[in-house]
DOLOPA-670231 format. One line per 10 residues: for each residue x, z, y of C-alpha. Coordinates in nm, 3 decimals. Each point is the difference from the previous one (the first is absolute). Example, Ala and Ser with C-alpha at 12.3 -4.5 7.8 and 13.67 -1.06 7.14 Angstrom:
% residues 2
1.230 0.780 -0.450 ~ 0.137 -0.066 0.344
***
This chain:
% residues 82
0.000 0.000 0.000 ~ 0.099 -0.114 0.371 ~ -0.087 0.226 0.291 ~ -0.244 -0.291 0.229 ~ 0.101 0.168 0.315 ~ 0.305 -0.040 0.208 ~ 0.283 0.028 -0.300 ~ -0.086 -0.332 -0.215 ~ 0.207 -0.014 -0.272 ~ 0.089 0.382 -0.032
-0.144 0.194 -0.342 ~ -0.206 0.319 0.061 ~ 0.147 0.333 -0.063 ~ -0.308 0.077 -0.192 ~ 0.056 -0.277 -0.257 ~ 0.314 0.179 -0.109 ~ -0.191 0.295 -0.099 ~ -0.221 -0.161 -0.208 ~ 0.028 -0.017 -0.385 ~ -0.018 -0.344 -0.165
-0.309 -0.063 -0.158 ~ -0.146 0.313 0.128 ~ -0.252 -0.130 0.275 ~ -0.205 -0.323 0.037 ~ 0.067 -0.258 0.257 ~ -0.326 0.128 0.134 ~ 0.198 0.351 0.023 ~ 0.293 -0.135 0.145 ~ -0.136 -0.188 0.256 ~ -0.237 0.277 0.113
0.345 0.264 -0.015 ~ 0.187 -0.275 0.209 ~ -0.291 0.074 0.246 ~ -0.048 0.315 0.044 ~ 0.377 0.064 0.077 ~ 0.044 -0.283 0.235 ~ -0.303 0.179 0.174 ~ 0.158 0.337 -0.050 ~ 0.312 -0.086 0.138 ~ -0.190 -0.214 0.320
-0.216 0.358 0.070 ~ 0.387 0.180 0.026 ~ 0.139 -0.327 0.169 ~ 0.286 -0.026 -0.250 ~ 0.170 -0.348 -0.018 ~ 0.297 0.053 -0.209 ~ -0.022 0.009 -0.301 ~ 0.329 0.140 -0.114 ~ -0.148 0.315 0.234 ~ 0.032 0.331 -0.295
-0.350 0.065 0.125 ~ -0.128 -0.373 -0.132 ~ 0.061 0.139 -0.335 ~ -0.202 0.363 0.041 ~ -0.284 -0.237 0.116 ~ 0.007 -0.261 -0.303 ~ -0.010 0.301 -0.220 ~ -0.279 0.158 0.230 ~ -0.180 -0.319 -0.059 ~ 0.020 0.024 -0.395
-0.099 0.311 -0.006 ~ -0.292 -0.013 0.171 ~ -0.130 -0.333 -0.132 ~ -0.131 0.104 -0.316 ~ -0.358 0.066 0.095 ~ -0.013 -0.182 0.313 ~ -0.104 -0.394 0.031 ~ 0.043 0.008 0.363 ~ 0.334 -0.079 0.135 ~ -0.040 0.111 0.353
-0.099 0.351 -0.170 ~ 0.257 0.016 -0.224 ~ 0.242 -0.082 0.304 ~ -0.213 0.271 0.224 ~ 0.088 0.277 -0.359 ~ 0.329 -0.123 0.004 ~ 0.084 0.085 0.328 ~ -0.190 0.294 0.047 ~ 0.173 0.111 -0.377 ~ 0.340 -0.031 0.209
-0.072 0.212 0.296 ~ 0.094 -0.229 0.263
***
């Protein structure tokens, strides 16, 4: 997966955390979401930022029972304290 914003070409953090074979497309795609949202709400842009990494594993924590990904991005966040 590709972040669509301003960094074409450069992988998501999140994508790294994931296990192969462990989530959907449908998963992926809707993880890839919710942390580019997360990290737009705490206006982080690079991604080799320590605190890209607490928010991709925010994210996949909180995505289990959520469909949503601008609430799993709101959990995330609000999991992190920031």
């Amino acid at each position: 997966m590709y972040f669509r914003g301003g960094l074409r070409g450069a992988a998501m953090p999140i994508n790294r955390l994931l296990k192969d074979g462990e989530h959907t497309p449908d998963q992926i795609a809707r993880l890839n979401k919710a942390f580019s949202l997360a990290l737009q709400s705490l206006s982080l842009v690079d991604r080799n930022d320590p605190l890209c990494e607490m928010v991709a594993r925010k994210v996949i924590e909180v995505a289990d029972a959520i469909e949503d990904p601008r609430e799993i991005a709101g959990k995330a966040v609000k999991r992190i304290g920031l």
